[in-house]
C-alpha positions, -999 to +999 in steps of 0.1 A: -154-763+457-181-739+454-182-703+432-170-673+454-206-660+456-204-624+449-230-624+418-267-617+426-286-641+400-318-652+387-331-687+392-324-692+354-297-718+340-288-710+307-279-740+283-278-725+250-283-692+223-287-681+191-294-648+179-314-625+201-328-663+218-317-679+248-327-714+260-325-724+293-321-762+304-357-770+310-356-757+275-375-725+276-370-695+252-359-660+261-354-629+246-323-614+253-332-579+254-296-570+275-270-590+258-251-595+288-246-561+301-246-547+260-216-573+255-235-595+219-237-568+194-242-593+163-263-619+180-253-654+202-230-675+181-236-656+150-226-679+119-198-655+105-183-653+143-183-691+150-168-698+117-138-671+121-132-684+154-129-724+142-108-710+111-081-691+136-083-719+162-065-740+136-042-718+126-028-700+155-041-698+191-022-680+209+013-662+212+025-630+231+029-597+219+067-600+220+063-614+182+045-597+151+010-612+152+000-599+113-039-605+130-036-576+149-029-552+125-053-565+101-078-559+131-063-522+133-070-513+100-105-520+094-111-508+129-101-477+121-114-477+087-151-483+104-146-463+133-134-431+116-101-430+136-075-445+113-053-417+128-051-433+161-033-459+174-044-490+186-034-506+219-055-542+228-061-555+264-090-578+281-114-560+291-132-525+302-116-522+338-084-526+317-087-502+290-096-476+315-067-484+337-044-481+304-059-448+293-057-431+327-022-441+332-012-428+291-026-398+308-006-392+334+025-404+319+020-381+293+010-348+312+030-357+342-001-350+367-025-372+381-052-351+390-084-365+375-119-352+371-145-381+362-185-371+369-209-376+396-231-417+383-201-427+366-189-461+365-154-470+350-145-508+362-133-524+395-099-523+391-078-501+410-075-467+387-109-476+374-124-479+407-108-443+416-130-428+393-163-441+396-185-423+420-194-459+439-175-457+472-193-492+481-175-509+454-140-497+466-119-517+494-093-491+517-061-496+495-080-479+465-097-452+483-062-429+485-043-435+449-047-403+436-069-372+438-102-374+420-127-345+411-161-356+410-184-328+393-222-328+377-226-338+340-232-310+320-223-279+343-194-259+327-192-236+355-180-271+376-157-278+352-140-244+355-135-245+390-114-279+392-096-276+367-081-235+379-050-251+393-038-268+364-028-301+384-054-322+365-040-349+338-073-363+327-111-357+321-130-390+319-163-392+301-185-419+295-199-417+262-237-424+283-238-437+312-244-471+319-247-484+353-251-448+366-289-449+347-287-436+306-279-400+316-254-387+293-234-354+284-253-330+260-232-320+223-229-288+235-214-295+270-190-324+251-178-292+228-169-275+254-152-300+270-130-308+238-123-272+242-109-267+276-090-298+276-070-291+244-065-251+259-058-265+290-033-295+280-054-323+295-064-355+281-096-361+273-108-399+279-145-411+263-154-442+280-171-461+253-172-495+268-207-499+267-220-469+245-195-477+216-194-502+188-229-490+172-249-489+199-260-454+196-260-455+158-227-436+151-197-460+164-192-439+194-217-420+208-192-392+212-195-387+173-231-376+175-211-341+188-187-342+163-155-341+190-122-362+184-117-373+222-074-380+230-081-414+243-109-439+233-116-472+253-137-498+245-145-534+251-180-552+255-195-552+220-163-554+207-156-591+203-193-601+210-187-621+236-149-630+232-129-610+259-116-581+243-105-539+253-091-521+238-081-480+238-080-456+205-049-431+212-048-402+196-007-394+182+007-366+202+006-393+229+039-412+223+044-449+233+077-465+245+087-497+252+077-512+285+050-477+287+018-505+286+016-542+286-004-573+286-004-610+285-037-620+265-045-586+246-047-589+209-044-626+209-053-643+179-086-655+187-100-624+200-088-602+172-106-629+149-139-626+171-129-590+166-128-589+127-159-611+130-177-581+148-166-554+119-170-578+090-211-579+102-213-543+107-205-538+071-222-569+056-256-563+072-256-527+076-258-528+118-257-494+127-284-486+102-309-512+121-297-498+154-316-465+142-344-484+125-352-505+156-348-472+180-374-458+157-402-483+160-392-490+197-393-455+209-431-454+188-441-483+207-432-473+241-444-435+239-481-448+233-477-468+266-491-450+298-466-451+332-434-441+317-421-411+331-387-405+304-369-426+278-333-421+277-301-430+261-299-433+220-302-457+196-304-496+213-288-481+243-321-474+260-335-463+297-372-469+306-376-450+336-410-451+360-417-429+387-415-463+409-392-492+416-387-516+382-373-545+400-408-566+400-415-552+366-383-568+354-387-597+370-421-603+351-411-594+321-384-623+331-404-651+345-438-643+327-430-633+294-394-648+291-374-615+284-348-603+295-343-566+306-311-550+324-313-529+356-289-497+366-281-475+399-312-458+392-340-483+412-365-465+384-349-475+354-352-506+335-324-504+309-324-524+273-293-536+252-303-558+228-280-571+198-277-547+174-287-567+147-323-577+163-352-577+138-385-555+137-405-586+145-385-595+175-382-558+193-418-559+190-425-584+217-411-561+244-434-531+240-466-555+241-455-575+273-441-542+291-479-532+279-493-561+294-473-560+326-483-520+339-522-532+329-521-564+349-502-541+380-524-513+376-492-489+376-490-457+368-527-453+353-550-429+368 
């Protein structure tokens, strides 16, 4: 039997990793400056995370969620202790796709609606719902091109805003907290305000995607925080268990649960609420979201003295490097030259960087002076 080959992937066969390092099994070194789509946020097989997992893994694997697992609240509490939501309520799935097919359904059940409006570059997951509001028609198949009505509108333009939401059908907004695959753009404080506003007047849930710009990436937990806004629904999942599959969605109180309302096999199973604990007990240990501004300081210092790059966008190790040209030969350079690895996004200009959040001055370093290296040896964008 051979892999259902759907993956487009680099000639590279990864053995092992620790840290911000990878090794492949010719027993190179890389730098992993993308964490696996922004997935390790404490580093590969980080010591505290390996030992919580072997401490749970003897205990208690796995059971569902039709007994109390005491694990999950534990997980609940210092996540909302960290994340400054311990008003919310916490429901735990698998992944992304799964929290955002979760929080658009809370929303409808709650408004009884299913309008939606979601913004042009948006990408939410490949499952059904999720697929319905991101603006990729190429990723969708017939049956999930006709589940409900979706708005698509311009980040940033009020006026847009206004005008889909006249009728009062609409039962959620859906925001990404910055946009990932769509290429680091992201909604301004001010426009975020004013969306808070409008959905509370207007009775309609507001949804942050924080799947990828969540979890101390931007230097606040959620990225939404930098504008001060208390979204209704909160979903996350990459960062989260640093590799262990875990989603999960914050939910704010007025939104009532009943029995049977949401449901899941493998969410908030024991292991991944230990890989989860992990993830929080590092945060406060080594002070993470603290180095995620340090390192964004002496990156963004190091890259603005380099010639050829048009914009830098995104915040804190949630970065976009964008060129006035195509930064698919850059990136693979930077790859097979200089063994580092770089992430990619809808925009062909834009080389994107996700690093662990606890990477050292030393190490972030390296990229600046190879991306140096690599637009001298090219000869690209120099006059």
């Amino acid at each position: 039997m051979k892999l259902y080959n759907v993956y487009p992937r680099f000639d590279i066969k990864m053995e092992k990793a620790k840290g911000v390092f990878l090794w492949d099994n010719k027993g190179r070194k890389y730098l992993d400056l993308y964490g696996g789509h922004g997935v390790i946020s404490i580093g590969h097989s980080h010591p505290h995370f390996i030992s919580a997992l072997k401490v749970q893994q003897e205990n208690l694997i796995f059971y569902s969620n039709s007994v109390h697992l005491d694990i999950q609240d534990k997980y609940a509490k210092k996540l909302g202790e960290i994340s400054g939501y311990d008003d919310y309520a916490l429901f735990l799935c698998n992944s992304g796709a799964e929290a955002n097919e979760n929080a658009l359904k809370l929303a409808s059940c709650y408004t009884g609606k299913k309008r939606v409006v979601a913004f042009k570059g948006s990408f939410h997951g490949r499952t059904s719902a999720a697929l319905a509001v991101t603006d990729n028609p190429k990723l969708s198949a017939s049956l999930n091109m006709d589940g409900f009505p979706v708005d698509f509108i311009a980040l940033n333009h009020p006026e847009q805003l206004s005008e889909v939401i006249k009728n009062d059908d609409v039962c959620a907004v859906i925001i990404e907290g910055i946009q990932g695959v769509g290429g680091l753009d992201a909604p301004s404080i001010t426009f975020l305000k004013q969306l808070s506003e409008v959905s509370r007047k207007k009775g309609i849930v507001l949804i942050l995607d924080e799947i990828q710009s969540g979890f101390g990436r931007t230097g606040k937990f959620f990225a939404h925080q930098y504008a001060g806004i208390k979204p209704d629904i909160i979903t996350m999942a990459k960062g989260m268990g640093n590799g262990f599959p875990m989603g999960g969605l914050l939910i704010h109180s007025r939104i009532k649960p009943w029995h049977g309302m949401l449901g899941t096999t493998f969410g908030g199973n024991p292991l991944a609420c230990a890989a989860g604990l992990s993830v929080l007990d590092v945060f406060n240990k080594e002070n993470v979201m603290n180095n995620v501004l340090i390192i964004n300081d002496i990156l963004i210092k190091q890259l603005k003295n380099i010639p050829g790059i048009k914009k830098i966008k995104g915040k804190g190790l949630m970065l976009g490097i964008e060129f006035d040209f195509p930064i698919k030969e850059i990136r693979e350079e930077l790859l097979y030259k200089y063994r580092i690895f770089t992430g990619s996004s809808a925009n062909p200009n834009l080389l994107r960087i996700l690093p662990p959040l606890n990477i050292s001055r030393q190490q972030i370093v390296a990229f600046p002076i190879a991306l140096k290296k690599v637009l001298t040896e090219r000869s690209v964008g120099y006059s």
